[in-house]
Structure formats: C-alpha cells, structure tokens
N, C-alpha and C positions, 0 to 999 in steps of 0.2 A: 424405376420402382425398387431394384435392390439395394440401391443408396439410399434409399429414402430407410428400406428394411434395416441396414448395416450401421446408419446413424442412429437409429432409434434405438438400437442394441447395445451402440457404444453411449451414447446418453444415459440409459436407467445405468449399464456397469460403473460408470463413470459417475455418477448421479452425490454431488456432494454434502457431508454429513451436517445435519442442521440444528448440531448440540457440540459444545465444546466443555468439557467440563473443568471446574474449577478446581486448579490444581495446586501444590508451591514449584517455585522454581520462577526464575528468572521471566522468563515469557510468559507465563502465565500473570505475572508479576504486574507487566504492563498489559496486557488482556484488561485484566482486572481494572486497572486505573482508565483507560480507554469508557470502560463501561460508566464507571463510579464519577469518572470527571465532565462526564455527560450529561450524567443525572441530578449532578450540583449545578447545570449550568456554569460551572468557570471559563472562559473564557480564551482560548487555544492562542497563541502566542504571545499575553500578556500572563494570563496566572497558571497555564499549563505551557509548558515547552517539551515538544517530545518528537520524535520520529513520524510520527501517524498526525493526524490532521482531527479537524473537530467530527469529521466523517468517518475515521477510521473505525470506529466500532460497527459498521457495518460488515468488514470482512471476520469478526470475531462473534459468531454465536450463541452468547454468554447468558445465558440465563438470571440473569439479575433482576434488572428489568423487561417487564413480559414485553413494555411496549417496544423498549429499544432490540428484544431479542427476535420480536416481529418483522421488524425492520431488517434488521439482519438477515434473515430470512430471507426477507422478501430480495433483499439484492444477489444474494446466493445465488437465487433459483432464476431469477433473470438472467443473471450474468453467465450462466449454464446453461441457460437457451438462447441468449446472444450469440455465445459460441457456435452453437451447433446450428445454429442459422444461419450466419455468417458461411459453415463447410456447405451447407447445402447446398447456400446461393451459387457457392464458389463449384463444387461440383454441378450442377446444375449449367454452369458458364461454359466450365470446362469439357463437359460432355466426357467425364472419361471412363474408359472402359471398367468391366466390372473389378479385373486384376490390378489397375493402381488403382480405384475406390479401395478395395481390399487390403491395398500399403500402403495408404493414406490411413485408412481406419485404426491400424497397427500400431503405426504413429501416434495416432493419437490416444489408442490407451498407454503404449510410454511414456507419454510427455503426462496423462492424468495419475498415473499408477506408482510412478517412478520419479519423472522429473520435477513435476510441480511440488510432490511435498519438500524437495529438495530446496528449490530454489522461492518459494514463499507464498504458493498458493493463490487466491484466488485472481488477484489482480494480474500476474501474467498471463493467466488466461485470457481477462481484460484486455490487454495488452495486442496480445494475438489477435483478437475478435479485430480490436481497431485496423491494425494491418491488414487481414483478410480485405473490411468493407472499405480500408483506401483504396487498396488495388483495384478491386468491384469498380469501384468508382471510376478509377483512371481508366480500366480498362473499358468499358462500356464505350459503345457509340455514340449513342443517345441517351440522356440522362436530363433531367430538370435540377439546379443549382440547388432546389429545395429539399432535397435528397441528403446536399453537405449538409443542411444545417444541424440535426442529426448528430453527423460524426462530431461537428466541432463542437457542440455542448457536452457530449461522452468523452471525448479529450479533454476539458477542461475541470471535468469531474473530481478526476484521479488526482490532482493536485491538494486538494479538499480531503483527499484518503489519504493519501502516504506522499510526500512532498517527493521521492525520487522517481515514482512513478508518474508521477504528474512533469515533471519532466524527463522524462523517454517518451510520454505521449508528447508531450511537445516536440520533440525533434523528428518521432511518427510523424508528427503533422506539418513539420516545418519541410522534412522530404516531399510528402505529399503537395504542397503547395509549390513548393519549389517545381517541381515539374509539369503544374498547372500553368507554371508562368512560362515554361520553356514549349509549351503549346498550345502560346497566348490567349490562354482563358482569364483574360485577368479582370471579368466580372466576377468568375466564379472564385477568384481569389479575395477580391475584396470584402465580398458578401461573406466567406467560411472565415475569412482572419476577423470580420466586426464579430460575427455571431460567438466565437469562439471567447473574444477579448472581454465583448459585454456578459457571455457567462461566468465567469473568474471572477467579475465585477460584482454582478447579481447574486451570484451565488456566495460569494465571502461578505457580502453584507447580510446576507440570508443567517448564516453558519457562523459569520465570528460578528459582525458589529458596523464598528464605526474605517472609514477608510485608511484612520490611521493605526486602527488596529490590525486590517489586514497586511498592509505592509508590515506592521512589528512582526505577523506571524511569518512570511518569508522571509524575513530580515532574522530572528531567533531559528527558525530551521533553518536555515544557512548557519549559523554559527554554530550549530550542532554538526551538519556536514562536513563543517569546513575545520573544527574539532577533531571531527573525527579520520578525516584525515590524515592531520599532521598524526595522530594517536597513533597510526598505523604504519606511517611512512619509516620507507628502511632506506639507506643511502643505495644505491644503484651505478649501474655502468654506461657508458656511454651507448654501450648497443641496447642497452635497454631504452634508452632516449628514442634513441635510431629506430625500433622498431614499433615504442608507441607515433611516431610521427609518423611512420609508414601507415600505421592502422587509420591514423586520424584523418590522413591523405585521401587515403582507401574512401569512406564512409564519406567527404565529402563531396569528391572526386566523381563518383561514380553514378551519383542521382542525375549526374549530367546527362549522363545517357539514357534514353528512357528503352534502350530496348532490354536496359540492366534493371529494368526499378526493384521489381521485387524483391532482387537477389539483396539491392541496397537498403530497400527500408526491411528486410531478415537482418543484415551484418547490424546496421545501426541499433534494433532492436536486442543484439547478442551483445552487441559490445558497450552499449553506453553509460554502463557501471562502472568501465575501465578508465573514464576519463576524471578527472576531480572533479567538478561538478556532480558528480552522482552521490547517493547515499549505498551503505552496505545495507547490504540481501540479510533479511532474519529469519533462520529458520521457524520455519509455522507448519508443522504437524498439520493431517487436513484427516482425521479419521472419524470412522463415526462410534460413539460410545454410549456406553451404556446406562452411565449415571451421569446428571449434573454437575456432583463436585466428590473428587474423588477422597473420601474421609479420609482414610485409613493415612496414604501419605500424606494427607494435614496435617493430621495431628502428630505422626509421627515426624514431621520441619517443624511443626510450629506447638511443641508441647510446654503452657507456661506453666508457672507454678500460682497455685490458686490464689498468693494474696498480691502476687503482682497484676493476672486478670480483674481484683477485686480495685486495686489503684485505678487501673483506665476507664473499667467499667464507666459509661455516663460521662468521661471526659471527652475532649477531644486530646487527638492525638497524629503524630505523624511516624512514619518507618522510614526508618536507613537498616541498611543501604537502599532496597528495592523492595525489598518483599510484601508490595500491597495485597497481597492474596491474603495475607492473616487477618484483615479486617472480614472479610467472609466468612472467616471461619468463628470469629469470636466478637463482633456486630461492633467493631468498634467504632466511632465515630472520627473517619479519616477526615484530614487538614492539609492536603496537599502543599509541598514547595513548587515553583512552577518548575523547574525539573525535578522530578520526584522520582527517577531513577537514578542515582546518584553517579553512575559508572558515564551516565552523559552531559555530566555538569563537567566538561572536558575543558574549557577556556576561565580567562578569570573573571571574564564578561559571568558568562553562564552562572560562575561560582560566585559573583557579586549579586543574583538573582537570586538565589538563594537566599544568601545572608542579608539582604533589605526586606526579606516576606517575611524573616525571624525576629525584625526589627519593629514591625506591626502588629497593630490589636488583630489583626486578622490570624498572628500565629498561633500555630497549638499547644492547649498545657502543658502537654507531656511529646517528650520524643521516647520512641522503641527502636532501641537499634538491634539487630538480629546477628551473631557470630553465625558465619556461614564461610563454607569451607568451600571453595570453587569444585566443581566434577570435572574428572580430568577424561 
C-alpha cells in the first residue's frame, strides 16, 4: 500500500505540462513546423525532411491546432501512466521493502526533475517504460505470448516519432528477443519480431503513404544522421577507437548472459547514441507555462517593419534560416522546403532537395531570411 501511496505522489509532482508555448528561437522553430507540416498534410520524407517523424508532434504540446494539440495530450498523459505502471508492476514483482521503494522514488523524481529536461523529454521516459515491461516480461514464470504483442507495437511506435528513438527501441528489443532465443522460446520470438515488423508496415502506410514513400523517409533521416555525423566528427586517437570497441563489445557481449540482462538492456539503453548510427539529443524544455505564445519575445526576434509585413501579407512564403515561429506570430502563409531547418540540409543530397522544391510551381513567392545572431 505504501508504494502504491509514494507512486502516486511522485506521479501528480512529476505530472507533465500540457501547453508549450510558442516562442522564437531555434527549437521552438521546429516545434512550430512539426505542427504546421501536419496540418498541411505534406508528406514526411518526401516534402518534409526533419529529425522527428510524421508523429513527432505528439511529444510537442502546441496549441495551433486544438485537434492536433489533443492529441498531444492525450499521448503525454499516457505515456506518464505507462511509466508509472510499468514501477508499479515492477515494484509489485519485486516485493521491495519500504526503504528502497523510497530510493527508487528519489530516483525517479531526478531523472523527471533534473534529468529528462536534460536529455529530451518525453520519449526517454518511453524508453524506460519499454525496458521496465521487457524485463517484466523476461522475468516472469508464466506469461501468455499475447502479452508481447503489446510491447512490439509500442516499439515500433517511436520510429514514427523521432527516428533515433525508434532505434534504441529497436536494439531494447533486439536484446529482449535475443535472450528469448537463448531460452528457447522461439514461438514467442517469432510471433513479437511479425507483430513488431507488420506494425512499422501498417503504421507508415497509416502516417506517411505509399511503401515507397516509407522507405524515402528512412532513407532521408539517415542522410540527416549520417550528415550530421560527419558535421560533428573531430579526428580522434587510437585509444579512443580502443575504448569505443570495448563499449561496443561490452553491450553486445553481455545480453549473452541472462543473469546480466537488466544491467545490459540499462548500458545499451545509456549508450546507444554513442555509436553512429544514432541521431543527437535536442534539448526540449518540459515546463509548464502560462501562456500560449510567449508575445513579448516575439515580437521582440521577429520585429518587421510595416511595409515589408504589408509585401507577404496574402502571399505565400518561406524562412531561412529556421525561424518558422514568425509565421505565428504574423499569419503568414508558410511553403515549406522539405528541409526547412536550414542548419540540417548538411549533405549535397539534402541541399539538392532543396533547390529542386525551388524549381517547382509548388515554390513560394517570397523567401524571408531572418539575420540572427547565434546565443552563446
């Protein structure tokens, strides 16, 4: 009963903010386009290319649209109850006494209070929840296979949200199965890798279209990863070699043992940003506010002078570098490139995507490019 009290305590403190308000600045920037390129219907790896998926506007708030910002919502407040059912279950398995419930609770308002605004909010909560209900899973006695199917469509989800999450959930789940097979359940392998394979299927025909369009969209978020990358890479030493091969060893090494899993599917969960294949963490603020959209510093980024607002007014239009927030603030009628954060059109591929949407009647009359001064 006092777990049950302790969780429910750290739930409402923990409980997250279900308005983000529209702001300038860079993240806000893509917030904004997340919402806006939803509600155009464009089409996520052919006339949008971006870090987040045609789902990503669920973990952004945004009051634009009520219906999209219901939505929003709604997965918030699940995925904050996923969580905390996932500790229950697990406290509940683990029968543990009231003094570690109590340093597990702790824990966990660090990781809501502290570390998540850090590291990007809602989806590694996500994240965590799936680990929790793998282990549940492995660990049990008795369990019916119908139970995985479940986790493998909530794996396949996060893919659909933010493409680097959708793989860490895959390698969650590729540990996870991996150790089903090492204690030869290999019905319940078969049954969670269809279930899992045909969700990614159903769901990207649902979400983006036709099957060649879902592969363009991992094919273009790969070359934004794989961009961004090289963008970052700095020449290194050989012991730096040395001890990513150690790590890589480490994480895949260690699912061998199952009396290690947990500890492995934690490292693999910690570490699998460090390998290339990953995308980088964006910071995403997770507070709760007061207003909608915050005027004051709008207008004070984005102050035009009346006869250039009086130009766009009724056209279309598009912004460089990034700053799609100024279409909020002054109703302008955005034309997206399909990278329309400029800072991510990082290859020549990317940058060819661009300049062929400028080459179409689909382009906008006017471009607004914004002087903006990086924050140091």
């Amino acid at each position: 009963m006092f777990q049950l009290i302790l969780l429910s305590i750290a739930a409402v403190v923990t409980f997250p903010g279900l308005f983000r308000t529209i702001s300038s600045g860079i993240d806000d920037s893509w917030q904004v386009g997340l919402h806006r390129t939803t509600i155009e219907g464009l089409r996520y790896g052919r006339e949008v290319i971006l870090h987040y998926g045609p789902l990503g506007y669920l973990t952004v708030p945004l009051l634009i649209s009520k219906h999209l910002w219901l939505q929003s919502v709604l997965y918030i407040v699940a995925n904050h109850i996923l969580f905390y059912l996932s500790l229950f279950f697990f406290l509940r398995r683990k029968k543990l006494d009231w003094i570690n419930s109590l340093y597990l609770i702790v824990a966990i308002l660090v990781i809501f209070l502290i570390i998540q605004p850090i590291l990007g909010g809602v989806l590694k909560i996500t994240l965590i929840s799936l680990l929790i209900f793998n282990y549940l899973y492995l660990d049990a006695k008795k369990i019916k296979v119908l139970f995985g199917l479940p986790l493998a469509i909530l794996h396949s989800v996060l893919f659909y949200i933010k493409l680097s999450d959708g793989i860490a959930a895959f390698l969650l789940l590729l540990t996870f199965l991996s150790i089903l097979l090492l204690e030869r359940r290999f019905k319940e392998v078969s049954i969670i890798f269809a279930a899992y394979f045909f969700a990614i299927v159903i769901l990207g025909l649902l979400v983006i279209g036709l099957p060649r369009d879902i592969a363009l969209f991992f094919y273009n978020s790969y070359q934004i990863a794989d961009g961004y990358t090289d963008a970052m890479a700095i020449s290194g030493k050989l012991w730096h070699v040395l001890v990513f091969s150690i790590m890589l060893l480490y994480i895949v090494v260690i699912p061998v043992s199952l009396k290690f899993r947990w500890l492995s599917s934690n490292l693999l969960l910690d570490q699998f940003h460090k390998i290339k294949i990953s995308l980088h963490l964006i910071k995403d603020d997770n507070f709760m506010y007061s207003r909608l959209v915050n005027t004051k510093k709008m207008y004070k980024s984005y102050s035009l002078k009346p006869q250039t607002y009086h130009l766009l007014s009724g056209h279309t239009v598009d912004i460089f570098p990034w700053d799609i927030a100024i279409t909020e603030q002054y109703g302008f009628r955005w034309i997206p490139r399909p990278v329309f954060q400029s800072y991510f059109a990082y290859t020549d591929y990317l940058d060819s995507l661009n300049q062929r949407h400028f080459l179409t009647v689909h382009s906008p009359e006017y471009l607004l490019y914004l002087e903006y001064r990086p924050e140091r």
